[in-house]
C-alpha positions in Angstrom: 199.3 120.5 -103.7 196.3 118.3 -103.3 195.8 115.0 -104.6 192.6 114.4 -106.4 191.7 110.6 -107.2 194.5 109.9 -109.0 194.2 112.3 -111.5 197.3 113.8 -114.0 197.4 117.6 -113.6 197.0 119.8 -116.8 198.0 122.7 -115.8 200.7 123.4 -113.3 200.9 127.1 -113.2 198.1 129.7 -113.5 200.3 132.0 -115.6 200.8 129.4 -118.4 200.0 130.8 -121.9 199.6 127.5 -124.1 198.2 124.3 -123.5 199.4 120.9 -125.5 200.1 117.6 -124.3 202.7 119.0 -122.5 200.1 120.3 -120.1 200.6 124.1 -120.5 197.6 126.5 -120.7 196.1 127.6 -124.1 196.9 131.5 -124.7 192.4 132.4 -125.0 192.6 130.4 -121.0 195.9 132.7 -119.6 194.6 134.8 -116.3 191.5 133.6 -117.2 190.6 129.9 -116.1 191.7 128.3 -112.7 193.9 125.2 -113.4 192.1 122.1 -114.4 192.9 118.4 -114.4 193.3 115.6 -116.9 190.9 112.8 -115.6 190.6 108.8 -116.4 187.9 107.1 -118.0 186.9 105.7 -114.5 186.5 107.9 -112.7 182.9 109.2 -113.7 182.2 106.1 -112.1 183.7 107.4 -108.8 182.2 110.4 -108.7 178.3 108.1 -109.1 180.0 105.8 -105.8 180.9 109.2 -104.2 177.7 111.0 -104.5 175.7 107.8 -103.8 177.6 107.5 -100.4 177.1 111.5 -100.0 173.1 110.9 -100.2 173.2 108.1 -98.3 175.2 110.3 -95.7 172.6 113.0 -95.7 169.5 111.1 -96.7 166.8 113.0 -95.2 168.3 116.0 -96.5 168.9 115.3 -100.0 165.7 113.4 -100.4 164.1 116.4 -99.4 165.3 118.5 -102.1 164.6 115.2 -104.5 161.1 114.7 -103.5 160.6 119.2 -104.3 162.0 118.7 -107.5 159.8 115.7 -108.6 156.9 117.1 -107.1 157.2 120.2 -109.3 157.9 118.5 -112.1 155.2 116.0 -112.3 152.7 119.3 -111.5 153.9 120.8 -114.2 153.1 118.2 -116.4 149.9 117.5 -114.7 149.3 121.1 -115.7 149.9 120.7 -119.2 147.8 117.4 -119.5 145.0 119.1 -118.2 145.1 122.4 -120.4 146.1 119.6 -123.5 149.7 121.2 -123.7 150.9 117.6 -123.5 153.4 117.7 -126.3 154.9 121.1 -125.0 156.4 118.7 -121.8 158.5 117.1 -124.3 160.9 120.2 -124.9 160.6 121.1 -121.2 161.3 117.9 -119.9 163.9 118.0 -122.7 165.1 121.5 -120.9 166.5 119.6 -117.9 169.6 119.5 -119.5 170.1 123.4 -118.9 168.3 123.7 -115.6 169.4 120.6 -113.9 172.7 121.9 -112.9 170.6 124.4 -111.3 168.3 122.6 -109.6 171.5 121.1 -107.7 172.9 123.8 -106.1 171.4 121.8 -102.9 173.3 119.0 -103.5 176.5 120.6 -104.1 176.1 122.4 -100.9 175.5 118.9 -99.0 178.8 117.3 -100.6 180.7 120.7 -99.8 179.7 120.4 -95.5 179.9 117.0 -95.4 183.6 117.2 -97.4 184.2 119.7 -94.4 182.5 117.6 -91.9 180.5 120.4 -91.1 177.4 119.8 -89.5 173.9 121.3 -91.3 170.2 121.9 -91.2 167.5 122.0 -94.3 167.7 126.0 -93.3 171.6 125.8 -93.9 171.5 124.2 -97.2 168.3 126.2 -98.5 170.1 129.6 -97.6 173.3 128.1 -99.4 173.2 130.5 -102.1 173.5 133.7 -99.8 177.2 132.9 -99.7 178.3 134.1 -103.7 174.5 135.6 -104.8 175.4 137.4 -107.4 177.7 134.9 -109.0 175.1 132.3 -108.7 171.8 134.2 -109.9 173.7 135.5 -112.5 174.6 131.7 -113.6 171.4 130.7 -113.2 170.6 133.1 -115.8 172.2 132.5 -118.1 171.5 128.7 -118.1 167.3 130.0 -117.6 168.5 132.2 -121.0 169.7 128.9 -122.6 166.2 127.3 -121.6 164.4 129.7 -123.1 166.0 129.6 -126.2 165.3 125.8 -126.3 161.4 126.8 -126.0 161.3 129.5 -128.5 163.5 126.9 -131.1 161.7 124.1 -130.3 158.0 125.8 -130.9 159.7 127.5 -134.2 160.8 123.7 -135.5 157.4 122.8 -134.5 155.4 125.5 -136.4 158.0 125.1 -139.3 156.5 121.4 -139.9 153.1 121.2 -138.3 152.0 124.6 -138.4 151.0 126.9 -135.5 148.0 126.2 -134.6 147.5 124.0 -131.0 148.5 120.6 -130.9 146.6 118.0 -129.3 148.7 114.8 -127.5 147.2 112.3 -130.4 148.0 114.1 -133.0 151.1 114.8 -132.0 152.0 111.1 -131.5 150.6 110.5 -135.4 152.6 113.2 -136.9 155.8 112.1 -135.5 155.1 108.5 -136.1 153.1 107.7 -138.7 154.1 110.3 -141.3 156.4 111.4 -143.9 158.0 114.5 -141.6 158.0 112.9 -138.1 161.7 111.5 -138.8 162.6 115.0 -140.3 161.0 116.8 -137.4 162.8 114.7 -134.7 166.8 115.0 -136.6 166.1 118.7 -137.0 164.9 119.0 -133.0 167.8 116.6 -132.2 170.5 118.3 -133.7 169.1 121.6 -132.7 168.3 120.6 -129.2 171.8 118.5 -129.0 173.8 121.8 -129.9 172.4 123.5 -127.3 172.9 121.3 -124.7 176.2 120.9 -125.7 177.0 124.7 -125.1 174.7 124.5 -121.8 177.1 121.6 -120.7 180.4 122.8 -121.3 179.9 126.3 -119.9 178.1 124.6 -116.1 179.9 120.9 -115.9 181.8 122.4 -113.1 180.6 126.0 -113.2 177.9 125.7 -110.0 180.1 124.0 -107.9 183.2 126.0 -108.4 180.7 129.3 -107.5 179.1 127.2 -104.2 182.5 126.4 -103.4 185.3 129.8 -103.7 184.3 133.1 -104.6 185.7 133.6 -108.3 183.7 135.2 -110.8 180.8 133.8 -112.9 183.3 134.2 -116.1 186.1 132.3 -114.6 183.7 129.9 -113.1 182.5 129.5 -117.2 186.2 130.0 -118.6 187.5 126.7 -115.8 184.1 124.8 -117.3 185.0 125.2 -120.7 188.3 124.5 -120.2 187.8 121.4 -118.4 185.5 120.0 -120.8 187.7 121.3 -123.8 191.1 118.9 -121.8 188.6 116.1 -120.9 186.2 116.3 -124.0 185.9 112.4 -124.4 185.4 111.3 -120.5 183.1 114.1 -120.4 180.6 113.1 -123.3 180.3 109.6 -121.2 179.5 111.8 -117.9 177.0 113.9 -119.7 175.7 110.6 -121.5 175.0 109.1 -117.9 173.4 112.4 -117.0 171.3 112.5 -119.3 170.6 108.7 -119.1 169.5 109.0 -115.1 167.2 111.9 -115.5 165.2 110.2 -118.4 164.9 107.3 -116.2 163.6 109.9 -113.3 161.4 111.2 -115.4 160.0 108.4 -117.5 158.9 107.0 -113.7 156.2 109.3 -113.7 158.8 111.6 -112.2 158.9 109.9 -109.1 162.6 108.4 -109.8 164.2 112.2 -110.3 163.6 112.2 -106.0 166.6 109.9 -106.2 168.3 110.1 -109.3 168.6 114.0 -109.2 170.6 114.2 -105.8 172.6 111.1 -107.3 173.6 113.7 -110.1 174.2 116.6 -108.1 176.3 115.0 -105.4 178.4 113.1 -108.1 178.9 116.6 -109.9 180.1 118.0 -107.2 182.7 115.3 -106.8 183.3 115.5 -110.6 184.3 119.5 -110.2 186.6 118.4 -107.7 188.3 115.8 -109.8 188.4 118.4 -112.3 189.7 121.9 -110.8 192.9 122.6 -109.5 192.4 123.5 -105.5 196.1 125.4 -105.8 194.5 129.0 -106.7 192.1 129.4 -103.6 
């Protein structure tokens, strides 16, 4: 059996039917979920020193990828500024939360070679989904599902307070400052947007990198997630906190920051999965 970081094993057996504090699997998990760990509070902050030694590793590599997915970004805004959809970048740059963990399959596969000290090319890494394809695009639609769910809600919340007609950048900044429904407006999108996220989270925190890593099954890949985040609920609300905290600070750069602070993410997530899934069923 593997030792990962320190960290108390939940579950000991695959077959368990209950999990407690005794460490035994919940009946709704049995045959369902691969074994998961009980983690520390510190060791989010291992898996940020792991993944910034893994980019540091594999720079040219990973700021590749980086510099593609801030590039993108920033023209998608720049797209949107110059049509005057400014305000509609708000609820996509708000959608990172359910695409990110996409956008990292790159990353993952970096930390997985390098784990194995196997050497890799751009080519390597870029074809890194032809391993598991199906298990992968059919995550990655679900979470593009999630996404688009966000859009439709967050044009509906929108409409339900402002109306449907086009809005323009300054008068969206007025209505949500400088009047009686911007705070109403901004706690509906919150807890709306906050929900979701919450159900994006806990169904991909180790979902990607469990499918980039053993061939399992996108629903036991989802089951392990939930599971994981279900054990670890409290570490895992800081780890999504500081998630969320480095890709507003990538973006709010003019984008420029996600070239880093993206393969930061995705290299530590992969180190987070590991910390988190049981290695004994594979």
């Amino acid at each position: 059996m593997a030792a990962i970081n320190g960290a108390e094993m939940v579950i000991k057996q695959a077959d368990m039917t209950r999990i407690d504090e005794t460490g035994q699997m919940p009946r709704e998990f049995a045959g369902l979920a691969a074994p998961v760990y009980r983690i520390n509070v510190e060791q989010p902050w291992d898996w940020l020193r792991l993944g910034w030694r893994d980019f540091n590793r594999c720079l040219g590599i990973s700021l590749f990828f980086g510099a593609v997915i801030a590039l993108v970004s920033l023209l998608l805004i720049y797209g949107m500024w110059q049509q005057d959809w400014l305000p509609y970048a708000l609820p996509l740059a708000a959608g990172y939360m359910f695409m990110a963990p996409v956008l990292a399959v790159a990353f993952y596969e970096i930390s997985r070679r390098l784990e194995l000290g196997e050497t890799m090319t751009l080519l390597d890494v870029m074809l890194s989904w032809r391993r598991y394809p199906g298990q992968i695009f059919t995550m990655g639609l679900i979470m593009m599902l999630l996404h688009l769910l966000w859009e439709r809600l967050a044009l509906l919340i929108y409409a339900l307070f402002y109306g449907t007609g086009p809005a323009s950048w300054e008068y969206f900044i007025k209505s949500i400052f400088f009047s009686t429904d911007g705070i109403a407006f901004l706690v509906t999108g919150t807890l709306v947007g906050g929900a979701l996220a919450v159900i994006a989270f806990a169904i991909s925190v180790v979902a990607f990198p469990m499918l980039q890593d053993r061939d399992c099954g996108t629903l036991r890949a989802i089951a392990t997630s939930v599971l994981a985040t279900k054990v670890n609920w409290r570490i895992l609300i800081g780890w999504g906190a500081l998630i969320v905290l480095f890709t507003t600070a990538g973006i709010a750069t003019f984008c420029i920051g996600l070239a880093v602070t993206m393969p930061l993410i995705g290299h530590a997530s992969w180190h987070a999965y590991r910390d988190l899934v049981s290695r004994d069923d594979y």
